[in-house]
N, C-alpha and C positions, 0 to 999 in steps of 0.2 A: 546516385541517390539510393539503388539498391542496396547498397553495402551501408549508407548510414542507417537508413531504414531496421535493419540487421540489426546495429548494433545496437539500437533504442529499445529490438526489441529485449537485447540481452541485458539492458541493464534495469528495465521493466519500471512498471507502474508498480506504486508503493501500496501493499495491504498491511494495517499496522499491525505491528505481531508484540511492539511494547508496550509498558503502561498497562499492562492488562493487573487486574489487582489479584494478589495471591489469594486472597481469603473471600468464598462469597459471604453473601449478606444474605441470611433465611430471612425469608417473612414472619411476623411473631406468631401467624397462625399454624405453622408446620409444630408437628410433635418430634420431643429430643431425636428421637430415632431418624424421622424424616432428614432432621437437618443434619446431621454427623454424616449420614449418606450422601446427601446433597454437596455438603462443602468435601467431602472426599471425592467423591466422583469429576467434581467440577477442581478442584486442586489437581488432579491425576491428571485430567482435559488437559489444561493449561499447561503443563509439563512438559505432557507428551506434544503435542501442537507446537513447542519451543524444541523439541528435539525433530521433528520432521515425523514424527508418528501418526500421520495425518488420518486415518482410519479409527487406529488405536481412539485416538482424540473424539471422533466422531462417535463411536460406542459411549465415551466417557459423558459428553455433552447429550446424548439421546438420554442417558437415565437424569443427567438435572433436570432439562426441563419437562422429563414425565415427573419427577418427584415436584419440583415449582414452575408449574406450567406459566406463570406470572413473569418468571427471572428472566428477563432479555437477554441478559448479558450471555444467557448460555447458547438461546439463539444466533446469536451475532459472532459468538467463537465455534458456533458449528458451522455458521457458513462459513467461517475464514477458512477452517480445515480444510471445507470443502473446494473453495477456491485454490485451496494451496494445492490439493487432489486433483485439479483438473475439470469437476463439478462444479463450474459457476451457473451453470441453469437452476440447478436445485438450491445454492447458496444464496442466489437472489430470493425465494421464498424464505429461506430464513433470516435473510436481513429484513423482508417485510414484515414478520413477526416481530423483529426486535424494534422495527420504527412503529407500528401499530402499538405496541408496548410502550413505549420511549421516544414520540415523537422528535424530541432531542438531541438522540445519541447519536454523536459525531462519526464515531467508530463506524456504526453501522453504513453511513451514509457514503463514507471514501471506502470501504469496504465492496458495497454494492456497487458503487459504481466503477472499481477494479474487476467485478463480476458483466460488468456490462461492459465493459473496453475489450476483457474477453473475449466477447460474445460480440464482437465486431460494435455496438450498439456506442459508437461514440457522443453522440448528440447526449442520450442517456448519461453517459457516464461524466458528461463536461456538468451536468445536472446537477448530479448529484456531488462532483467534488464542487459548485458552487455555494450548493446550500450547507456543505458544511462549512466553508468557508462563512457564512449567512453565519451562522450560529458559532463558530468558533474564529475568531480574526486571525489565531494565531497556530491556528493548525495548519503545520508546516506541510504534509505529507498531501494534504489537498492542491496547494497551490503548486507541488512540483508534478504530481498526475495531471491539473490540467495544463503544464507546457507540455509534457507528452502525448494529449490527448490531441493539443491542438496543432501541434509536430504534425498527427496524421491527419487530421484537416487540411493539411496544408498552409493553417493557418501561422505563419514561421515568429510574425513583425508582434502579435500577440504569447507563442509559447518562450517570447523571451522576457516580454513582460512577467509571464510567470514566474521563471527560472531565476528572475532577478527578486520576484518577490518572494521565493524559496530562498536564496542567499542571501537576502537581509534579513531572514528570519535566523537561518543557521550558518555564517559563515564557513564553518565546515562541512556543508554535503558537499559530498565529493562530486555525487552521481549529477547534479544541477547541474556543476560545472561544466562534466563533462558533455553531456545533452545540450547548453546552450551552448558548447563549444558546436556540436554537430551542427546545431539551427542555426549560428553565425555560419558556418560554413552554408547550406542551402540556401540564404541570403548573399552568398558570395564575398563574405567578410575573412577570405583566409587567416590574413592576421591575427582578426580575434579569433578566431575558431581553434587557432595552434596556441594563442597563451591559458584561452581557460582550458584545452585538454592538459595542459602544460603545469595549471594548477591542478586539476584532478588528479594528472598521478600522483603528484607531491604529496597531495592531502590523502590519497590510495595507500602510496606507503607506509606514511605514519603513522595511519590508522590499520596499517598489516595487514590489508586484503590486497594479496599480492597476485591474486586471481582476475579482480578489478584493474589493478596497476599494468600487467599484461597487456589486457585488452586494449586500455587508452593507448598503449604504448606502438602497441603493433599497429593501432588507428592514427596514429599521429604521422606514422609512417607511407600509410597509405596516403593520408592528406597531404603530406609532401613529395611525392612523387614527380 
């Protein structure tokens, strides 16, 4: 169990980092100047934050939302930085900004609570990827965090319900696979456990993360021992 554990956590709970929209949206009360700062600053953010400049990004996202203290969305990608940095105690405050802002906003919700799986706080974090699921049916990235979530619950006969409701969303996640391949396996299902790691690396390769494809591969190994 300790080596699956391992490898769940290598293949991680999902913080979205796409879909982010390239161009913000000023408020009409900002003046010219404000907003040309604003959307550059916040274009830069977003960049840098797709290239791993997680810092870089965090300066970029502290001037949008001094310039539109209003704008969640800058909120919500400064905590992901933050997340991404290591800093999910502090990211959780700025996904509460962005949900105080944005009751709504999905992002923020599976965001925060990949800050709370962090931060040990699973109960939390099954929470918050249920209420985005609440508001979004079809957001994919919710429903495979909480089979991981509930992986470490212990809770196995549930994180495959997820995993399966992750893979009717997206036939292709690779990472589902692989994970409810693990949780078949802690339910004692070797069989299955070896055909979905068996389809994860298939789908690992194709899609040329051969760093993924490794891992299954070497784990597939260990399960057949």
């Amino acid at each position: 169990m300790k080596r699956i554990k391992q490898a769940l956590t290598i293949l991680g709970i999902t913080a979205v980092l796409g879909g982010m929209p390239a161009v913000a949206h000023a408020q009409a009360s900002q003046t010219p100047i404000k907003q040309i700062n604003f959307q550059e600053y916040y274009n830069q953010g977003v960049l840098k934050l797709g290239q791993g400049d997680f810092s870089g990004a965090i300066e970029d996202f502290n001037q949008v939302v001094r310039l539109n203290p209003q704008y969640y969305e800058g909120y919500c990608l400064r905590g992901l930085a933050r997340v991404q940095s290591g800093d999910s105690k502090t990211a959780i405050a700025d996904f509460n900004l962005a949900l105080r802002l944005n009751p709504k906003h999905t992002d923020a919700y599976n965001s925060r609570g990949t800050a709370y799986a962090d931060l040990g706080n699973i109960p939390a974090a099954i929470a918050d990827f249920n209420q985005t699921i609440k508001i979004d049916p079809q957001f994919v990235d919710a429903y495979y965090n909480l089979g991981l979530a509930n992986f470490k619950l212990g809770n196995h006969k549930q994180a495959i319900v997820n995993f399966n409701q992750t893979i009717n969303r997206n036939p292709n996640r690779a990472d589902a696979y692989s994970n409810r391949g693990l949780t078949q396996y802690a339910l004692g299902d070797n069989k299955q456990a070896v055909e979905d790691l068996q389809r994860a690396a298939r789908l690992f390769r194709e899609q040329g993360n051969t760093q993924a494809y490794q891992q299954v591969q070497a784990l597939m190994q260990q399960l057949q021992r």
